[in-house]
N, C-alpha and C positions, 0 to 999 in steps of 0.2 A: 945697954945690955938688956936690960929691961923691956927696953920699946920693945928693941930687936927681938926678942923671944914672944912679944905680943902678937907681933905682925907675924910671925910665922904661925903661931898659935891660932888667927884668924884664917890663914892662908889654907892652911890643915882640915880646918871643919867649913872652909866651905867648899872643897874639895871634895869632903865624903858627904856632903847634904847632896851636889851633884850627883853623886853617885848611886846615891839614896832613889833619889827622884826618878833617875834614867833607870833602874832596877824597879822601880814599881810601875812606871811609864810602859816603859817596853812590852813584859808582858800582855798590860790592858789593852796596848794598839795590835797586837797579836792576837786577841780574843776578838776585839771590834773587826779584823781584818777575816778572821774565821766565819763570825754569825754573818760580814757582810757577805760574803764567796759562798758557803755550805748551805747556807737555812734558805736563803730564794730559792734557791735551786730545788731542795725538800718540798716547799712550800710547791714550786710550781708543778713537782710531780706529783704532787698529791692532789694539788684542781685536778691536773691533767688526769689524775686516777676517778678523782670523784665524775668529772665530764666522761669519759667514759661508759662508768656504770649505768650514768642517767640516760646515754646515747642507748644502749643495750638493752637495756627496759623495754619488753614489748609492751602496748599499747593495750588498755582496758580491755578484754573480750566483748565485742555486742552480744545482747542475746540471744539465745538459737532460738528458732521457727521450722517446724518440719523435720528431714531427715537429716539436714546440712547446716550448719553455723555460718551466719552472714560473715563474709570475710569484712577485717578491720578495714579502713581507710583512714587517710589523712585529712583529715578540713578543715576548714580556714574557723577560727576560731568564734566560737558564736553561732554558727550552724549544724543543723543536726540530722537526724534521719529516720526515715517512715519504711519501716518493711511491714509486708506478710505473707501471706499462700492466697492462690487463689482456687477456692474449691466449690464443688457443683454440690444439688441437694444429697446426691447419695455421699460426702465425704471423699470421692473422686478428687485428684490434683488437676488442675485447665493447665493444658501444657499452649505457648504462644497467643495467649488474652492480651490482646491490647489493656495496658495499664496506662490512667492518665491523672495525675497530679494538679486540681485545679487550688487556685486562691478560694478562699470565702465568695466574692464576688462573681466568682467562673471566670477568672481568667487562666489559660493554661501554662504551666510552671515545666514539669516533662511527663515523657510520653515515655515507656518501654514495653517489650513484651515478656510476657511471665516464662521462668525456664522451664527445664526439665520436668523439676519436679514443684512445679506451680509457684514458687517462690519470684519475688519482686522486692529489689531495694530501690528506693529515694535518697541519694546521696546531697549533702552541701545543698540542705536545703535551710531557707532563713526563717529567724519565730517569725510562729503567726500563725492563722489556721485558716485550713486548708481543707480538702474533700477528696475522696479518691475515688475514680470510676474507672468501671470494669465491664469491659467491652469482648466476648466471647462466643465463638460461629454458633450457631445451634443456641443462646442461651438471654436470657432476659439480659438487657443491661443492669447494672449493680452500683451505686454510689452509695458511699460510706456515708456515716453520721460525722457532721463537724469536729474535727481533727485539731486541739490547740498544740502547736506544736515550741517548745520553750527552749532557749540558747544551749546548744551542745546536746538536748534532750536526743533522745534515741525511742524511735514510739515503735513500740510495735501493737498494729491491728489485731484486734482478736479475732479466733478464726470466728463466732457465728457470724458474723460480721460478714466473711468475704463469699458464703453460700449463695448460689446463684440460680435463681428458679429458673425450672424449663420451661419453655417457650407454650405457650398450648395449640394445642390443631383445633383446628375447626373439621366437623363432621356436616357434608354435606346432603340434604335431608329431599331426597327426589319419590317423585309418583312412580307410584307402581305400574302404571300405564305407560309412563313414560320408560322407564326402565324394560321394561315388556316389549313397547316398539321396536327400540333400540336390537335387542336379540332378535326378534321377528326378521327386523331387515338383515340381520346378520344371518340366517336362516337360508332367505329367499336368495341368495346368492350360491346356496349348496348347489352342487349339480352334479351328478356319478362321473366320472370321465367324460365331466363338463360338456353333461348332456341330459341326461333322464335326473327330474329336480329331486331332491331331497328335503323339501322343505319343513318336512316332519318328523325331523331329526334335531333333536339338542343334544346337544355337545357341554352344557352348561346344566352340572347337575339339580342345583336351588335355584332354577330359572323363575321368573317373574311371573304369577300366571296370566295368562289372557283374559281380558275384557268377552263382552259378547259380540261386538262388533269386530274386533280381532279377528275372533274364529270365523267369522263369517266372512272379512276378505280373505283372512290367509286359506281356507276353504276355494273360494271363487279365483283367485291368483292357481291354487294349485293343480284344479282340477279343469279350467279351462286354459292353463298353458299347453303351447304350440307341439308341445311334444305329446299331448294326451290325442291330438287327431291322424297325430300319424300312429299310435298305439289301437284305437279305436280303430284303423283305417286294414293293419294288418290282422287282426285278430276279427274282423269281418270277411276278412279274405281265405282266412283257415278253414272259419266255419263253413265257408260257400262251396272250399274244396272238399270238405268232407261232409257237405250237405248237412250237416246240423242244422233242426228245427226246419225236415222240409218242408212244414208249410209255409214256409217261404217262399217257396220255388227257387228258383236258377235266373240264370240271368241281372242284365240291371234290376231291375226291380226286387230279385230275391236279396241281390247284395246292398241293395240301398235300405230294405227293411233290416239286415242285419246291421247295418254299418245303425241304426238310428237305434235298435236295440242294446248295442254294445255301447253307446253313447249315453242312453239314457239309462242303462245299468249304472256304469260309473259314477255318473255323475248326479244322479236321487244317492247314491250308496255314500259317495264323500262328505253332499251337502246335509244329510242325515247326521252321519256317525261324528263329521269333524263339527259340524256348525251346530245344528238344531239340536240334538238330544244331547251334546257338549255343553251345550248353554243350560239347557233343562235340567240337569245333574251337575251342574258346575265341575263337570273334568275336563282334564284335560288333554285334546287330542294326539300330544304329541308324544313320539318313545324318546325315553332318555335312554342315553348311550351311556351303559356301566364303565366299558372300559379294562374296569379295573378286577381282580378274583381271578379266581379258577377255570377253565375252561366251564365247568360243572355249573356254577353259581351261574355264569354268561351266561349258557345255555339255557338255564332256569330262568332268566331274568328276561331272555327274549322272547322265549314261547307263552310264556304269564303274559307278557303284554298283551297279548290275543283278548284274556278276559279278567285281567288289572288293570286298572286305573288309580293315577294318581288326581286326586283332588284339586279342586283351586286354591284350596288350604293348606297342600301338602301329604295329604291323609291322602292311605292307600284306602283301596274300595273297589267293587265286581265291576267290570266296562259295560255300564249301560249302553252308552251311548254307542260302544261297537256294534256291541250283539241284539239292540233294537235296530240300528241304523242299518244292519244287514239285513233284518228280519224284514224292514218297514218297506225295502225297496224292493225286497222278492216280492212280495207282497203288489208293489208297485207295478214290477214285470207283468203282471197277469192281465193289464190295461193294455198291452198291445205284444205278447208272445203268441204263437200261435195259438187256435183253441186245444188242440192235441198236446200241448203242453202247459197248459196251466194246471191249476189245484194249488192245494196244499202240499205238494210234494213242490213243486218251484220254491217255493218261498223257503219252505227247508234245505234244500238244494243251492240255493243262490247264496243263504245266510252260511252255511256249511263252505259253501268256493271262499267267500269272504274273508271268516274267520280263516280258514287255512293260509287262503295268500297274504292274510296280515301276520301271522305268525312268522311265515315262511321270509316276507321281509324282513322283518323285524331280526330275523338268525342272521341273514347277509349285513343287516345293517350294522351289527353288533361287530362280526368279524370281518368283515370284506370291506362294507361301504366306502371307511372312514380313510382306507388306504388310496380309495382310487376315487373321491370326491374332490373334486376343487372348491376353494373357500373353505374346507373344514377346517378348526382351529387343529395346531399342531398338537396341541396339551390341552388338557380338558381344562377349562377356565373354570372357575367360583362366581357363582353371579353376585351382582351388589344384591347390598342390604338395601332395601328400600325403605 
């Protein structure tokens, strides 16, 4: 009986130690089964939250240059980047300057042109130092001072740095004779409806002045051109018809003395007034064309040439060389006008015709000429500096 109540007695408690163990058990594999299922899963939303935030992060700002901020880029890691402006001496932006990126050494890395608003980046460039040259139409080239450029660094040029000296001109430094030529033959080519010469017409108001040998071909060119013998040739013929100076007489002979008179009038009166007493007073023989003013002023400016001159210096001053060079050749007349007309009444007379018909040119040439001249410049040109 004894036993028998043992062995139940054993059978009993280990029954409830079972029971024991499978009640503390269970729950724990219920807990292990929860943190293995619920907490990965937490865990992996939470990377997943943290890889997010880090994907969304923008990128360090580079720094701004100019009006605009160099936009961010991606680069390979270790590489870095060179910006700046590219500006001229007055602080002006060089819009399309060739930009070129050399090694230490001068070898070429890249090339771009500068934008809008003068700005230039160097992307995914590797350390090391390097030089930047700056190539712009109109302007000196420019290359930087040595550039050390360091892993991931971000350089930006200072602006004195990228100012770009202008270019210089050269002034070219010519004779005053030569420059004088030059107009001279531009001259000799006037002609009135490309016929009766003009050649004592500038058109160029600071023209160059004449040499003395000047004066004396452009004299000899103007006064034995082919048009002065047919001029000479009709105004011998008026006089014959209204017998002027009839001691002459009629006939060839009357007319050949007149024709030799009206030649040698001319032509003592040109080489006087434009050559010899030009040179002797240093003026000069030629009317400059105003152009420009009032009816009034024109008119004042044309009739004054008669007895104004302009210097070889520029300085105004009384026309010696006119009003002797008329005076000198009336004077001349009395060597072969008839004797009933000579004296000192010719010489006044003759000097009197001259100034008037130089005046009285000089109005046409002011307003009339310059419309009906061939070769006259269209616009009144500036003469060089000499």
């Amino acid at each position: 009986m004894n036993a028998l109540h043992e062995t139940k007695k054993k059978t009993r408690n280990s029954v409830l130690a079972n029971e024991r163990r499978q009640f503390v058990v269970l729950p724990f594999s219920l807990c292990l089964f929860i943190l293995a299922t619920v907490i990965p899963a937490d865990a992996q939303q939470l990377a997943g939250t943290r890889t997010a935030i880090s994907t969304d992060l923008p990128d360090a700002p580079l720094p701004e240059f100019g009006l605009q901020s160099v936009p961010s880029t991606t680069q390979t890691e270790g590489q870095g980047t060179i910006l700046g402006v590219v500006l001229d001496l007055s602080g002006a932006r060089v819009v399309d300057a060739r930009v070129t990126l050399n090694t230490a050494n001068g070898v070429q890395v890249q090339t771009l042109q500068s934008r809008d608003d003068g700005a230039f980046v160097f992307k995914a460039v590797p350390p090391g130092s390097y030089q930047v040259v700056i190539d712009a139409n109109g302007l000196e080239p420019f290359t930087s001072a040595p550039i050390v450029l360091g892993a991931g660094q971000v350089y930006e040029m200072p602006r004195e740095l990228l100012a770009i000296a202008s270019t210089s001109t050269s002034v070219e430094v010519r004779p005053t004779e030569e420059i004088a030529a030059e107009q001279i033959k531009q001259e000799e080519k006037q002609r009135i409806l490309g016929f009766a010469p003009a050649f004592y017409v500038s058109y160029v108001k600071d023209a160059a002045p004449m040499t003395t040998k000047q004066k004396y071909s452009l004299a000899a060119h103007d006064t034995l051109d082919w048009t002065s013998y047919i001029g000479v040739s009709v105004a011998a013929g008026i006089e014959q018809a209204s017998n002027t100076h009839p001691g002459y007489g009629q006939g060839a002979a009357g007319y050949g003395k007149r024709w030799a008179a009206q030649f040698g009038d001319g032509r003592s009166s040109d080489f006087l007034s434009h050559a010899v007493f030009a040179s002797m007073f240093h003026q000069d023989p030629r009317y400059f064309y105003q152009g420009t003013g009032t009816t009034k002023s024109r008119l004042y400016h044309a009739l004054s040439s008669a007895f104004v001159a302009r210097s070889d210096s520029g300085k105004t001053m009384p026309n010696y060389s006119y009003l002797l060079g008329t005076m000198a050749s009336g004077a001349l007349s009395n060597a072969y006008y008839p004797h009933a007309d000579r004296g000192v009444g010719l010489v006044f007379t003759t000097a009197a015709i001259g100034i008037g018909g130089r005046a009285a040119q000089a109005v046409l040439e002011e307003f009339v000429s310059k419309r009906i001249t061939k070769n006259a410049p269209k616009s009144i040109p500036a003469g060089p500096t000499p």
